[in-house]
N, C-alpha and C positions, 0 to 999 in steps of 0.2 A: 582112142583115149583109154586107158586103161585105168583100172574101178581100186580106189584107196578106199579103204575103210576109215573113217571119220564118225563125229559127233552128228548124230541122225539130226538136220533141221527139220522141221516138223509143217513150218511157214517163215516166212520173206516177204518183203515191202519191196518194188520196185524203187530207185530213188535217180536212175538216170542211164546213159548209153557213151560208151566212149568207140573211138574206134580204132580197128585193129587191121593192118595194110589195106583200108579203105571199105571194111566189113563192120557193120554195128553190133557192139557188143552191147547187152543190155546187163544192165550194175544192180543188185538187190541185196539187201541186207538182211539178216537171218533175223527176225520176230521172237521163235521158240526152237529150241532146240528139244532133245530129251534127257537135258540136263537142265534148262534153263528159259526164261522168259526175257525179252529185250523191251524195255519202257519206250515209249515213241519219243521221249525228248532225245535218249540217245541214239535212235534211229535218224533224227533230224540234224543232229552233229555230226558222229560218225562216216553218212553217206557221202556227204561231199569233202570228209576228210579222205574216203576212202578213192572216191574217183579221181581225187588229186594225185592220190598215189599211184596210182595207173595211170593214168595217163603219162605219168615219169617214167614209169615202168613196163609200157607196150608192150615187150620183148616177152616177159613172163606170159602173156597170154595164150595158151599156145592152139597152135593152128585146129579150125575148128570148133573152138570154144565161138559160143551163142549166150552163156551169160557166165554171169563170175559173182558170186555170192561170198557176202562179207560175212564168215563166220566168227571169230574171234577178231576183237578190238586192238588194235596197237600194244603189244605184249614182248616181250624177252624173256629166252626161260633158260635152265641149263645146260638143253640140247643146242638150244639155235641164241645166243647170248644179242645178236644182234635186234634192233629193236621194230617189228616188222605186223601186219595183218596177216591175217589169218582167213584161205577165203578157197570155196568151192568153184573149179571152175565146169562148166555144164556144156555138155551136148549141143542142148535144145535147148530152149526157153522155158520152163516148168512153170505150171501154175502155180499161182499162190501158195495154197494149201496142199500141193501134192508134187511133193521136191523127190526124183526119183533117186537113188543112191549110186548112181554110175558116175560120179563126179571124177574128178582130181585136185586133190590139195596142192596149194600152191603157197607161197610166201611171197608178199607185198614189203619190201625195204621200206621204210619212211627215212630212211639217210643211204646215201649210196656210198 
């Protein structure tokens, strides 16, 4: 997997597991960043909007990934106009508090 530079998360909330060609991938949502703080009520929306998206979207997972962290919320911007999440995909499983930075950024479609 090779290491994108991104928005450091800082902490993640687990909120669920989908699977990927019959492997559990474990789904968490980013808490804080080093730009930002996530309130719990939008960590209680967002997460099962986000595993909805995944699980549409399998294919993005890619081989490998152990967890997939929702960094940005349902956005479009003027690089990527389409309207998509925003999400770390991980190694391993990280702890809570201590998300290491070898991810890979990924884009979650909410319209195909």
């Amino acid at each position: 997997m090779s290491t994108t530079k991104f928005t450091k998360i800082l902490t993640k909330a687990r909120v669920g597991t989908v699977k990927r060609n019959g492997q559990d991938v474990a789904v968490s949502v980013a808490t804080r960043t080093d730009k930002w703080f996530r309130p719990t009520e939008m960590i209680q929306t967002q997460g099962p909007r986000f595993i909805a998206v995944i699980e549409k979207n399998p294919d993005k997972i890619t081989p490998g990934t152990k967890e997939a962290i929702l960094r940005d919320i349902e956005h479009s911007s003027e690089e990527d106009p389409k309207v998509h999440f925003s999400a770390i995909l991980m190694p391993q499983v990280a702890p809570d508090n201590e998300i290491p930075e070898n991810g890979q950024s990924a884009y979650f479609y909410t319209e195909k």
